[in-house]
C-alpha positions in Angstrom: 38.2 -21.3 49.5 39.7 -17.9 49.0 43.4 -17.2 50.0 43.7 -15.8 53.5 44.8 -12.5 54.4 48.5 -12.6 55.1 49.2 -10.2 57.9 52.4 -8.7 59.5 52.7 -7.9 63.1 55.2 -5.2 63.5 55.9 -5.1 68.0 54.9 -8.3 69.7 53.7 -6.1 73.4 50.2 -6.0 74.9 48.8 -5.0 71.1 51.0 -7.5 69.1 49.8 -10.4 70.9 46.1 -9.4 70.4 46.5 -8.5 66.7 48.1 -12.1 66.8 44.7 -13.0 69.0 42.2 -11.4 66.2 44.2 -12.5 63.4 44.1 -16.1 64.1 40.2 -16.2 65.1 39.1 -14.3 62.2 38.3 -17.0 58.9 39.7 -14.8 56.3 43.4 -13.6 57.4 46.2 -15.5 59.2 48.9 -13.6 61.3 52.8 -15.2 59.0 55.4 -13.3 60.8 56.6 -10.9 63.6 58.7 -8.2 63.8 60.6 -7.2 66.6 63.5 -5.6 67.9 64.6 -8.2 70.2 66.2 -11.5 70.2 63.6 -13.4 67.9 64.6 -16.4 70.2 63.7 -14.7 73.2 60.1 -13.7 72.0 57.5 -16.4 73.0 54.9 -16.0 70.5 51.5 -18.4 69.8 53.2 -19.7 66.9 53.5 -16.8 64.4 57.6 -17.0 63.4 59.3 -14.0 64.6 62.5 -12.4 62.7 64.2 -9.3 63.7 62.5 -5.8 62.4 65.9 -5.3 60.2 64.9 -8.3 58.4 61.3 -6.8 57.4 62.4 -6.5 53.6 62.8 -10.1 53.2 58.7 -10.6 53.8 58.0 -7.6 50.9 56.2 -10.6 49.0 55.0 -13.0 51.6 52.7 -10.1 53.3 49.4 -8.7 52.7 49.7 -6.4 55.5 51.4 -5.0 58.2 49.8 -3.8 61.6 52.0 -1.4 63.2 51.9 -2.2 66.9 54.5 0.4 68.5 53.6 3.3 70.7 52.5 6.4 69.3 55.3 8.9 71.7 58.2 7.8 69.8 58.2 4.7 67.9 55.2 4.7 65.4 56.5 8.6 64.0 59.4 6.3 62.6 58.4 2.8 62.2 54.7 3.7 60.4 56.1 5.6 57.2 59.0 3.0 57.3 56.6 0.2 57.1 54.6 1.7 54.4 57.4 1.6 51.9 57.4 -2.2 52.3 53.9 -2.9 52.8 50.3 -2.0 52.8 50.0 -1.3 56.7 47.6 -0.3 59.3 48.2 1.5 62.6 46.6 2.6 65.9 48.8 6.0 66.6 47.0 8.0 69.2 48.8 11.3 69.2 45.3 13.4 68.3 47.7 16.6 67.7 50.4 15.2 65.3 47.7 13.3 63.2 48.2 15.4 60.2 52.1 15.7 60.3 51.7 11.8 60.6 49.4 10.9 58.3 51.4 13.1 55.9 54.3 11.5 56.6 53.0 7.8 56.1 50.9 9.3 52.7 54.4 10.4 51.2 55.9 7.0 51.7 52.9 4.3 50.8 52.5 6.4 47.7 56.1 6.5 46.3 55.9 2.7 46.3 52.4 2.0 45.5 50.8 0.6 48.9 48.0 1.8 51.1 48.2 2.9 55.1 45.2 2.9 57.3 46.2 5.2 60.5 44.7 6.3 63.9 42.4 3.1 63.5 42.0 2.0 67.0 38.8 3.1 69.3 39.9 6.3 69.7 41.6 7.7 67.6 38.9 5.2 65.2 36.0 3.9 66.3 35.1 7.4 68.2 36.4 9.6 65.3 34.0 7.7 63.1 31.2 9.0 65.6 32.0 12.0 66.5 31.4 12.4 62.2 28.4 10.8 62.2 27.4 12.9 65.2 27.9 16.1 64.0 26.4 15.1 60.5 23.5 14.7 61.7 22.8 17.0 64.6 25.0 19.7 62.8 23.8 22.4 65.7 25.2 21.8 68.7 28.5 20.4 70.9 30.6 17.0 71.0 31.9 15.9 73.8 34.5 12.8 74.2 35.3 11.4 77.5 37.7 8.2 78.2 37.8 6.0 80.7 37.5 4.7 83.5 40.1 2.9 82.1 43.9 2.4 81.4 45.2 4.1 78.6 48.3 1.8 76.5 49.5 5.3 74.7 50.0 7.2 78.0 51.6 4.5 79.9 53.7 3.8 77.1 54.8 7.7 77.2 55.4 7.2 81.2 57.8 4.3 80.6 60.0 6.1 78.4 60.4 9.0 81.4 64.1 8.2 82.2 64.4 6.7 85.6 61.0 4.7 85.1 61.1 0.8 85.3 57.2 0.4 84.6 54.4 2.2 84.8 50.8 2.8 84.4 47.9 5.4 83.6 44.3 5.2 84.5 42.1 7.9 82.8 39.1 8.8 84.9 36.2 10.7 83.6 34.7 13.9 85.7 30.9 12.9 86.7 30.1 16.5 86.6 31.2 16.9 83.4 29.4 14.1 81.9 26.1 15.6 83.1 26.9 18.6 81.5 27.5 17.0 78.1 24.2 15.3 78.2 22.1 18.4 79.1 23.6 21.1 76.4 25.6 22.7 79.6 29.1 21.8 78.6 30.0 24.4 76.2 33.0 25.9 78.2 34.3 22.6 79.2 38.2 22.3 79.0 40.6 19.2 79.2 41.0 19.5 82.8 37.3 19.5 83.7 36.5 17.0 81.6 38.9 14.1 82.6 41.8 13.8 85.5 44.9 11.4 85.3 45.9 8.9 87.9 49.3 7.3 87.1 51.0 4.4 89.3 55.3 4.3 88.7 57.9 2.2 89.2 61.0 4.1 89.7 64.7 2.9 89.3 66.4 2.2 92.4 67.9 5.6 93.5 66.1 7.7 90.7 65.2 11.3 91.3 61.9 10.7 91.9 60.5 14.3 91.8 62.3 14.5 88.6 60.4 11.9 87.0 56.8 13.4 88.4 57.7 16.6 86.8 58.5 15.0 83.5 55.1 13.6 83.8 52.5 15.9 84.9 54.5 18.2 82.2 54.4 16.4 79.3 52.8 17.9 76.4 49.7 16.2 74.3 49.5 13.6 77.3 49.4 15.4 80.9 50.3 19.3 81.1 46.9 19.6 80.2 45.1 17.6 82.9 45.0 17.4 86.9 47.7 14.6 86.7 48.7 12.5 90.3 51.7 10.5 90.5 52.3 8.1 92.8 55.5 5.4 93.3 54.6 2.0 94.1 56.7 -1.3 94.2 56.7 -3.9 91.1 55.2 -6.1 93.2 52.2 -3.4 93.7 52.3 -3.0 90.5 51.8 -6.3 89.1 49.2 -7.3 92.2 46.6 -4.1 92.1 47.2 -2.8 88.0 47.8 -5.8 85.9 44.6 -5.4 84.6 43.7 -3.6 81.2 40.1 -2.4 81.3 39.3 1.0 79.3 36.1 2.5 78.2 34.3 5.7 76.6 32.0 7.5 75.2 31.3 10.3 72.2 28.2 12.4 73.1 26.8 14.8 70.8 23.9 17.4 71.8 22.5 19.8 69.7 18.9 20.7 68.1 16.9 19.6 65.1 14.9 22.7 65.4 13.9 25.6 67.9 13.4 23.7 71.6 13.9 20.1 69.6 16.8 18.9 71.6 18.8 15.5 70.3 21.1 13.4 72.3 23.3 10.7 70.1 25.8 8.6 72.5 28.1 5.8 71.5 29.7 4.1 74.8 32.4 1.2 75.2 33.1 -0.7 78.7 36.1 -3.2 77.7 37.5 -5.7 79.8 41.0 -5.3 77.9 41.5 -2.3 76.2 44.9 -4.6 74.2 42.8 -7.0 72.9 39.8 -4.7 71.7 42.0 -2.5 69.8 43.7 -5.6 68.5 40.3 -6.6 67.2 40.0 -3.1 65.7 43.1 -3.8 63.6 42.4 -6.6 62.2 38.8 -5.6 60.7 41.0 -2.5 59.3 44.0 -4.9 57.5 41.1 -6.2 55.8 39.4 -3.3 55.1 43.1 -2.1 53.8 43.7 -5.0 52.0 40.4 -5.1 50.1 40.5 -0.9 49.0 44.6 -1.9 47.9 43.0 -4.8 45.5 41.1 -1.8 43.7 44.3 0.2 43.5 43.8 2.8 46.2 47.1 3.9 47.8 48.5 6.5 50.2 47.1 7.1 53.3 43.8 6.6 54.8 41.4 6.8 58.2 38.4 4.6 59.1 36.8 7.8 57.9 37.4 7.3 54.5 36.6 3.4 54.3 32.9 1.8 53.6 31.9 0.1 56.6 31.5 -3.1 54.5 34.9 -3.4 53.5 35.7 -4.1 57.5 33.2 -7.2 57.8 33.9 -10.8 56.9 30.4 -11.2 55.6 29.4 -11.0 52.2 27.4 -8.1 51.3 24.1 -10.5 51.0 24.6 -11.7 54.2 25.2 -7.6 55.2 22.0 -6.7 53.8 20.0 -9.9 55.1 21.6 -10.0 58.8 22.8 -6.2 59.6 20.9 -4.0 57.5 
């Protein structure tokens, strides 16, 4: 039997513990340590050991690959290219507008020491950007639409919790109807941000924090909210953890366009998830192996899903590809 896979989890939250999950289920990888920046002790994990994220060096030549499982507002910008000089690594950062700055940043440091960096390789950014190409590559006259949710979105609760004065804190995005129906029926042209999608977040504010402070940080906050009809309300922690302890999250890319004159095309690709952690986590893992495979052949730098064959992300071999998939 072929070695396994040995994989790096760098964050042990919501998206640790399901790269753990995926990881362990799949036949050809096996999660071998965590990183964190917490008291190793005081991280409960489902038997992957767990060392502090200052002692990542020390694993250099006992992992494959490292998933990066920080948030995208802060922590990944740091942690991804820091990761990439130590290992061949794979990420979910869902910041759409500082893709390029990022991906250049995590290309810089995988190539100066010879490993390879998946990014943006979640749902969406991922899964969707590798339909919204297919889309468009095949319809190449007419519009794309992308609309999220119903659903809670990890990235934008994690940028709430870092609003000062904020104990915990969560963000359901919520499609438009209207908006929707215009996508499908060529009618959505002129369609902005706002009247595509709207923003519902639920907050836990510190004891005796400004409280309208913390809503303006919010509803202002660029690549997140500014641009959306964003609603803030302040609820208990025992609210919290009673009505919005779920994590369910959906989507779908829609492209519309023509073939020829009056020929009208519809291509859709749709998600419902029960938990929106454990999907992406699923995600991840098919990437690391993708990752892990194009490294063998001596690719390095930075990559997206866009740039990998879909085969390299299955544990079948290509027989059984051709025979059960094709």
């Amino acid at each position: 039997m072929a070695e396994k896979i040995r994989v790096a989890i760098n964050g042990y939250g919501n998206l640790g513990k399901a790269v753990e999950l995926a990881a362990s289920a799949a036949t050809d990888m096996e999660p071998v340590v965590v990183f964190t920046r917490r008291d190793p002790a005081s991280v409960k994990t489902s038997g992957t050991p767990v060392v502090r994220v200052d002692q990542m060096a020390d694993w250099e030549d006992k992992v494959d690959i490292c998933v990066n499982c920080g948030g995208s507002a802060t922590d990944m910008q740091a942690a991804g290219p820091a990761a990439a000089k130590l290992f061949s690594t794979v990420d979910s950062f869902d910041t759409h507008a500082k893709i390029p700055e990022y991906y250049a940043a995590v290309d810089q440091a995988a190539k100066e020491t010879g490993h390879l960096g998946m990014i943006s390789s979640g749902w969406d950014p991922g899964l969707f950007s590798l339909n919204r190409v297919l889309g468009d590559a095949i319809i190449p006259t007419g519009n794309t639409w992308t609309f999220w949710g119903p659903g809670i979105s990890q990235g934008h609760g994690d940028a709430i919790r870092r609003v000062a004065g904020v104990v915990a804190g969560v963000q359901y995005t919520i499609p438009l109807d209207a908006a929707v129906q215009a996508a499908h029926d060529g009618n959505g042209q002129t369609l902005t941000a706002r009247q595509m999608h709207r923003r519902e977040c639920y907050v836990v504010a510190e004891e005796g924090a400004d409280k309208e402070r913390i809503e303006r940080d919010i509803v202002s906050m660029p690549n997140y909210f500014a641009d959306y009809d964003t609603t803030v309300h302040f609820i208990s922690i025992d609210e919290l953890k009673k009505n919005h302890s779920g994590m369910p999250h959906g989507g779908r890319v829609i492209r519309q366009g023509q073939t020829s004159q009056g020929t009208n095309q519809v291509y859709s690709f749709q998600l419902h998830l029960d938990s929106n952690p454990e999907f992406t986590g699923a995600v991840l893992a098919a990437s690391a192996r993708a990752v892990y495979r194009l490294h063998k052949e001596g690719k390095t730098g930075a990559i997206t899903i866009l740039d990998v064959p879909a085969a390299y992300l299955s544990d079948k071999s290509p027989e059984q590809l051709r025979s059960e998939l094709l």
